[in-house]
C-alpha positions in Angstrom: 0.0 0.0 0.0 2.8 2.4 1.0 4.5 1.6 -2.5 1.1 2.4 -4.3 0.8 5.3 -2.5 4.5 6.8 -3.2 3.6 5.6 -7.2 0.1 7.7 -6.7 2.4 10.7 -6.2 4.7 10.2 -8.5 1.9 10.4 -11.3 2.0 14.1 -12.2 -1.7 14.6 -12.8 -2.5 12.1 -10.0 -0.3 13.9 -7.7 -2.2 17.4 -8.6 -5.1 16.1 -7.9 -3.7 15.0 -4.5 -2.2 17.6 -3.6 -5.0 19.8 -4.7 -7.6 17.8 -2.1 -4.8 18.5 0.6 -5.1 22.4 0.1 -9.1 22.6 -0.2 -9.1 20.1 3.5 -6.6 22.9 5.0 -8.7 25.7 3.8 -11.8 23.9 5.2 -10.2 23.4 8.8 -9.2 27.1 8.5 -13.1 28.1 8.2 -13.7 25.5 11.4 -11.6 27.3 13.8 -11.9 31.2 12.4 -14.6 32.9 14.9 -17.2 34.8 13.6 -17.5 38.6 14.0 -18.9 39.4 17.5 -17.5 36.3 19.2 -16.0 36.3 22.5 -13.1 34.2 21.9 -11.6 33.8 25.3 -15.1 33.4 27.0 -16.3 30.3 24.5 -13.2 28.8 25.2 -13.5 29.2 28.7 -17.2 27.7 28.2 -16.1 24.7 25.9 -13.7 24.0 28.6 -16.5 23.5 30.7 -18.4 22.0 28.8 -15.8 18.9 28.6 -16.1 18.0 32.1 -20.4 17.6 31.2 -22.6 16.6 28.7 -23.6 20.0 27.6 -21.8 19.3 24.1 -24.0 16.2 23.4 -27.2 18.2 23.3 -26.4 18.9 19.7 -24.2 15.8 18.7 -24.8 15.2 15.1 -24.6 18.7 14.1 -21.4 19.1 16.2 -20.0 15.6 15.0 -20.3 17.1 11.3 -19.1 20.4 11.8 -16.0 19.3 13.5 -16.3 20.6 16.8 -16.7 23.8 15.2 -20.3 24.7 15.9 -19.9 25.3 19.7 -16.7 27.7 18.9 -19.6 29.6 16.1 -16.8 29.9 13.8 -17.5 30.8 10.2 -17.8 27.1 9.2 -19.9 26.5 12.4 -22.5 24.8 10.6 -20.4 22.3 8.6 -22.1 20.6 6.1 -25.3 19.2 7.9 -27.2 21.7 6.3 -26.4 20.0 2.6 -27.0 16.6 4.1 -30.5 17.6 5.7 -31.3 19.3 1.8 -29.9 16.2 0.2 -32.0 13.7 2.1 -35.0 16.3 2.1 -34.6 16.2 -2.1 -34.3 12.5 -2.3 -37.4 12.3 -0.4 -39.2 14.3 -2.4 -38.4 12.9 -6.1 -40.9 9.9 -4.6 -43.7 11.7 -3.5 -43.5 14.8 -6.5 -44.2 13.9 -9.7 -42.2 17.1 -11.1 -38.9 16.2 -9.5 -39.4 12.1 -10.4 -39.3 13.6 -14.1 -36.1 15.3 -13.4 -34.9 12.2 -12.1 -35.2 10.2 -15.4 -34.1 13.3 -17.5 -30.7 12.1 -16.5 -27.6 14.3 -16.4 -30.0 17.5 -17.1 -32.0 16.9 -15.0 -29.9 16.1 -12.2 -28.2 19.5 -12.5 -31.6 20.9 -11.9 -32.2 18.5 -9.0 -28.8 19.1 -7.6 -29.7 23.0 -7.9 -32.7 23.0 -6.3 -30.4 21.1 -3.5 -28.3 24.4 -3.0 -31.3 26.7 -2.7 -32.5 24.7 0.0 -29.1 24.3 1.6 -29.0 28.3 2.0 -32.7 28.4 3.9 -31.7 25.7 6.3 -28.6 27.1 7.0 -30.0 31.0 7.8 -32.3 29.0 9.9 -29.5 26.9 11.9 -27.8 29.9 12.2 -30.6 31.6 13.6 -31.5 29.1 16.1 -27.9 28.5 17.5 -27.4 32.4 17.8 -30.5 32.8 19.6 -29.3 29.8 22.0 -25.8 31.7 22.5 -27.8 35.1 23.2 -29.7 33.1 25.6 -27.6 31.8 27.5 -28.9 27.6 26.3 -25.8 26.6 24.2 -24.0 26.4 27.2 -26.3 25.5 30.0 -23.7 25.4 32.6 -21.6 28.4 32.1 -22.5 32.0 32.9 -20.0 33.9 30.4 -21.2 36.0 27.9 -20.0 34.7 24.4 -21.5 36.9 22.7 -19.6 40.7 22.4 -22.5 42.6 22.1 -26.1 40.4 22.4 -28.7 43.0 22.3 -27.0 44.6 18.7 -29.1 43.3 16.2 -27.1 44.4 13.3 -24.0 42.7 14.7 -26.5 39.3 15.0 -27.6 39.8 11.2 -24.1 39.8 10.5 -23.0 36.7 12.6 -25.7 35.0 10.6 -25.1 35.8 6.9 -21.4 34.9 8.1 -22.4 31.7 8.9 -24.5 31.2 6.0 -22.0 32.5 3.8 -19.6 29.8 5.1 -21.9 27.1 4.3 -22.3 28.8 0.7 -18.1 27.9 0.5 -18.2 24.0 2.2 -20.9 23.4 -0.7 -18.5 25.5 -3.4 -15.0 23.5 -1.5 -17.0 20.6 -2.0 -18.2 20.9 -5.6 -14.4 21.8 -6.4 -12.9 18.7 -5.0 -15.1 16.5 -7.0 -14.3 18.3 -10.7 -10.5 18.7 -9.5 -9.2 16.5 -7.0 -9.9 13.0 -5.4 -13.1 11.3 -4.7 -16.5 12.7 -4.1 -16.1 16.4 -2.7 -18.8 16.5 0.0 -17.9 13.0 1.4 -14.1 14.1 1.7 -15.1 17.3 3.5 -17.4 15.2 6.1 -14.4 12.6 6.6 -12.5 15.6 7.6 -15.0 17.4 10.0 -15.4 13.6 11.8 -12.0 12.7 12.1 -10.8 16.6 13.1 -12.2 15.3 16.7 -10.6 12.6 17.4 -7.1 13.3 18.8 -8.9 15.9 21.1 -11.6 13.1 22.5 -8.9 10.4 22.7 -6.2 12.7 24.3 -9.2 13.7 27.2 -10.2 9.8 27.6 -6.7 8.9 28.6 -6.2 12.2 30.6 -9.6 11.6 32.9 -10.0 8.1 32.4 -6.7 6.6 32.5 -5.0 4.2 30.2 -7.0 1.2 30.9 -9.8 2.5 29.9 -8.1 4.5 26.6 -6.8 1.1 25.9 -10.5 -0.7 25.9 -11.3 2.2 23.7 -8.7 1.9 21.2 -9.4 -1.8 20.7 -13.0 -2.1 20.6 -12.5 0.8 18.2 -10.1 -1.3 16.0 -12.7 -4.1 16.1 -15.7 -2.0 15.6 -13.5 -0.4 12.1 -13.0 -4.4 11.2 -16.5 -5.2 11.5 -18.0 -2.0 9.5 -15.0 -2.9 6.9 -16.2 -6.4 6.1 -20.2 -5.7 6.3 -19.7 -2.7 4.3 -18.0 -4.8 1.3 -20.0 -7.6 1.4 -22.9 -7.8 -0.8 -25.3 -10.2 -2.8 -24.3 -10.7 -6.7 -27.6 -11.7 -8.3 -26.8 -12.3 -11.6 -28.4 -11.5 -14.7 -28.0 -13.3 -18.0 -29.0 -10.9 -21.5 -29.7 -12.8 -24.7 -28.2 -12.1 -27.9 -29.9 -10.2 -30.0 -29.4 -8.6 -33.7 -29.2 -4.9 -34.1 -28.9 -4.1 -37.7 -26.1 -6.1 -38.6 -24.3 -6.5 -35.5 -25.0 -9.0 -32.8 -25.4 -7.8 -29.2 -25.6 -9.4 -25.8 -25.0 -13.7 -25.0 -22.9 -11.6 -21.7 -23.3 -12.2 -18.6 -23.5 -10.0 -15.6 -24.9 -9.5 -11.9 -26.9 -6.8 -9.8 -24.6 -5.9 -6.7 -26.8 -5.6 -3.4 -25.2 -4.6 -0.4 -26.1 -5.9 2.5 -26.0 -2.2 4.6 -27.8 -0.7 1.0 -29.1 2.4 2.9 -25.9 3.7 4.4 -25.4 5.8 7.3 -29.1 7.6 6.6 -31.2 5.4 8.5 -28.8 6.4 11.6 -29.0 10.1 10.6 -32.9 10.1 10.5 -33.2 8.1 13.8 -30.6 11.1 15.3 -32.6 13.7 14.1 -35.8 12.9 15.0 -34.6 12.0 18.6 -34.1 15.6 19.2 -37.4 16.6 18.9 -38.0 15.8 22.5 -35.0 17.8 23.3 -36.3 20.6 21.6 -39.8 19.9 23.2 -38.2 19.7 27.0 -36.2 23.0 26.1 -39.3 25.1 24.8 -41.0 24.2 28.0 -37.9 24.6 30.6 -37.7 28.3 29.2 -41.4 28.8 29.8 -42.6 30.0 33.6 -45.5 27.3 33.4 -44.9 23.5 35.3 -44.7 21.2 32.5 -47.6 18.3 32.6 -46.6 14.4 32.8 -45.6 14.0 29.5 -43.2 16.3 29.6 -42.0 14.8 32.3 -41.7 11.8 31.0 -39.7 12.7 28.1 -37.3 14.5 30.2 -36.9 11.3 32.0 -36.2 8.9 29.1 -35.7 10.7 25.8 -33.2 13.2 26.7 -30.5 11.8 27.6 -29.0 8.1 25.8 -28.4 6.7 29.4 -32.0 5.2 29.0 -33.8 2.1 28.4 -36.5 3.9 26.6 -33.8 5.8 24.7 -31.7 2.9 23.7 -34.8 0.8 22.3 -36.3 4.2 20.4 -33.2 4.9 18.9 -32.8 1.2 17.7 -36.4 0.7 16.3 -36.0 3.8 14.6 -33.0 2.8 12.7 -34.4 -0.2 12.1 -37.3 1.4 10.4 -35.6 3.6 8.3 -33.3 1.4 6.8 -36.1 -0.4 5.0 -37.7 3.1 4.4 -35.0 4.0 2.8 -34.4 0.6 0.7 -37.5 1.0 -0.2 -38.0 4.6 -1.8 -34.4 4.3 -3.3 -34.2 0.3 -5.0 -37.6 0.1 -7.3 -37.5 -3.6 -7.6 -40.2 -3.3 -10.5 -37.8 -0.7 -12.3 -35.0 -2.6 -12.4 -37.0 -5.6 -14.2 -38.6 -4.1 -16.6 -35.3 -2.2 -17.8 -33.8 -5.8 -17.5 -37.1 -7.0 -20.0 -36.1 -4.3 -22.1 -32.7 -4.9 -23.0 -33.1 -8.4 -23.2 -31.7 -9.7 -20.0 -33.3 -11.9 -17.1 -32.2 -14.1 -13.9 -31.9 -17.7 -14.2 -34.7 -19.4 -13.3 -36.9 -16.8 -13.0 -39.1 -15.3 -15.7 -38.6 -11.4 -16.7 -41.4 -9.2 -15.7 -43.4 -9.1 -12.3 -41.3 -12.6 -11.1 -38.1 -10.7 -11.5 -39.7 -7.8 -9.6 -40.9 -10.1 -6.7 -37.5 -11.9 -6.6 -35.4 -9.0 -6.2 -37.9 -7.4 -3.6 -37.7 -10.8 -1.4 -34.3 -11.1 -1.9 -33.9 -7.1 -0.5 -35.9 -7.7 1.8 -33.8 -10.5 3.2 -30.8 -8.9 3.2 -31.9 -5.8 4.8 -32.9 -7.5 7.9 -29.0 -7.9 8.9 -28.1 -4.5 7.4 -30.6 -2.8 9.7 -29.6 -4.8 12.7 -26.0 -4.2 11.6 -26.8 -0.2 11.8 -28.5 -0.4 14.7 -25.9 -2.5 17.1 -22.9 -0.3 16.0 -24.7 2.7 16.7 -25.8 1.3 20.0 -22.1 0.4 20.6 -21.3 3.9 22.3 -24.2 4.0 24.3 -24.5 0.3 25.8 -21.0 -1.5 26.0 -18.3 2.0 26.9 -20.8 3.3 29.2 -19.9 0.2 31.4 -16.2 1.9 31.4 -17.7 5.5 31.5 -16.4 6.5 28.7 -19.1 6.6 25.8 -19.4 10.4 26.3 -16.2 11.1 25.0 -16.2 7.7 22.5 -14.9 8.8 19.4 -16.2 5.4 17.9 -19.1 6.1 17.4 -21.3 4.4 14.9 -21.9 7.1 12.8 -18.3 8.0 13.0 -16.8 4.3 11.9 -19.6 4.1 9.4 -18.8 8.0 7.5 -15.0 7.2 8.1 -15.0 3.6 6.4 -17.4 4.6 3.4 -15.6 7.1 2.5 -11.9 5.9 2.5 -12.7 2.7 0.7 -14.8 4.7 -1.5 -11.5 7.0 -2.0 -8.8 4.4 -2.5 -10.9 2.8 -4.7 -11.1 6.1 -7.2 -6.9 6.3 -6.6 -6.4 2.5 -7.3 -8.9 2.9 -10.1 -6.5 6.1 -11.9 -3.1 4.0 -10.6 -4.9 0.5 -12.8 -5.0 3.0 -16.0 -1.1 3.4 -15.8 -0.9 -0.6 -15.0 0.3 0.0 -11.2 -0.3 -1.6 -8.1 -3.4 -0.4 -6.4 -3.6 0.1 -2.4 -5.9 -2.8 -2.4 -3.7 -5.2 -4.1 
């Protein structure tokens, strides 16, 4: 791997591209730590300090996990790119229930464009919205719950708030232009590369502070269950079910086409790291609910109550099994609105092709839909232990809160390296070198 690697860079065009990734990832953690105007630096940092020793940090998890740490500092990049993934899932969505955008979809390259478009306009309105929110909880006083500083130079300026917001909004403008540059001119897919970078930006800070407050046997059960945990995701996330397809031959003018034979690669985690992403999200509802009513001056009623018991913090029972059924339910959600079973066999019919055994049409359709349905029973399961993995087994040790592990971690870090030294070994194969994987 080390020998492909140092052949990678000895490729003049490959080595641009390289080298031109490495540049747009330093500008990118530049944005992360650069404080927005009207930001008291040395109070947040006093505040984040704080914030270490609790759980205030964890209130806001998957936007903090995707920003990079950067969203409690408010930096210019504060938002990261969470606000393109929340638009991206929102579009995807929405090409199954609108009929407009499910034309778009089939337009192909054109009408992606248009799709992908409509992807940035809605980036921009969640992100003035996120900003909003977050600045309002800074002027408050709620980002950090347990520290009385004010992080904010001037809270009751409104112009200097308007301008903390566009700033922010601004920045997520850039992550979404970074992004669009490393695709057309560097290395892999640009958005991907950019949330690599924001989730592993964390990780020498978490593990330095477990093996400061926890000690070394407990750093040392974190490092290997970690190195397990990136074994595990490695080999579910590669395996996958070749079905294969056979396509007769067939004359077109004067030529003779098909008599090949091929296969339909389903993996057995097909819905990614969404399903954990959705089940993330729609936990903090209740968090939001319990904060609207904390702020209020009325008692809140049972239900409240309730939820502030066991849906507020992971700790729970209630949590734990929620969080789980929900992942579980969206991966075949997911599945199911992005693999048309139907679709795929009458394109198959179409071109001639069909799977042994089984006749083309409406059998090929309810073959491929059993045989999904199969194999996303283990990839939901699959999602749902290794996100569970920080909140059962290292709370034992006392350490999930600082667990850099996490399942959503392993699962965005190992996607998107394979997916990346599979577009370098890819390029090195053109020029008949080794690739990484060899």
């Amino acid at each position: 791997m080390l020998t492909a690697f140092t052949r990678a860079f000895r490729t003049p065009d490959l080595r641009n591209k390289l080298l031109f990734t490495l540049g747009i990832i330093a500008l990118f953690r530049l944005g992360s730590v650069l404080p927005t105007p009207g930001v008291h630096t040395e109070n947040i940092s006093r505040c984040l300090n704080q914030a270490q020793a609790g759980d205030a940090g964890n209130i806001y998890g998957m936007v903090q996990l995707f920003s990079g740490g950067a969203l409690l500092k408010l930096s210019v990049f504060a938002l990261g790119i969470m606000p393109y993934i929340t638009a991206s899932i929102i579009l995807q969505l929405l090409v199954v229930v609108i009929p407009r955008l499910e034309a778009l979809k089939k337009e192909g390259q054109a009408g992606q464009t248009k799709i992908t478009q409509y992807t940035r306009y809605l980036t921009i309105g969640l992100a003035i919205l996120q900003s909003t929110a977050f600045i309002a909880l800074a002027r408050t006083g709620q980002l950090f719950p347990q520290c009385r500083e004010d992080i904010l130079l001037d809270k009751n300026n409104v112009f200097l708030i308007i301008t903390m917001v566009l700033t922010m909004t601004a920045g997520t403008a850039v992550i979404m232009w970074l992004g669009e540059l490393v695709t057309d001119r560097g290395v892999g897919n640009g958005m991907s590369i950019l949330i690599f970078t924001q989730v592993i930006a964390v990780f020498p800070v978490e593990l330095m502070t477990i093996a400061r407050t926890k000690g070394l046997f407990v750093f040392s059960v974190v490092i290997i269950t970690g190195i397990a945990m990136i074994a595990l995701v490695v080999m579910v996330e590669q395996a996958q079910r070749r079905v294969p397809v056979q396509y007769a031959k067939r004359m077109v003018g004067r030529r003779m086409y098909g008599g090949t034979s091929t296969y339909i690669p389903l993996k057995v985690n097909q819905a990614g790291i969404i399903p954990v992403i959705f089940a993330s999200s729609l936990l903090y509802l209740p968090q939001l609910v319990t904060t609207l009513f904390s702020n209020s001056q009325e008692e809140p009623n049972a239900v409240v109550q309730w939820i502030q018991q066991n849906l507020v913090t992971g700790d729970t029972p209630a949590y734990m099994i929620t969080f789980f059924l929900l992942i579980v339910f969206f991966a075949y959600f997911y599945v199911s609105i992005t693999f048309n079973p139907v679709e795929v066999a009458d394109n198959m019919k179409k071109y001639g092709g069909f799977i042994p055994g089984i006749r083309p049409g409406r059998p090929t359709a309810e073959y491929l839909n059993y045989v999904l349905t199969r194999l996303t029973a283990p990839g939901a399961l699959y999602l749902g232990l290794i996100s569970m993995v920080p909140i059962v087994a290292l709370a034992l040790v006392g350490a999930s809160q600082n667990f850099p592990f996490g399942g959503t971690s392993i699962l965005i870090m190992v996607g998107v390296g394979l997916d990346t030294v599979k577009q370098i070994e890819s390029q090195l194969q053109q020029r008949n070198y080794e690739g990484f994987l060899k």
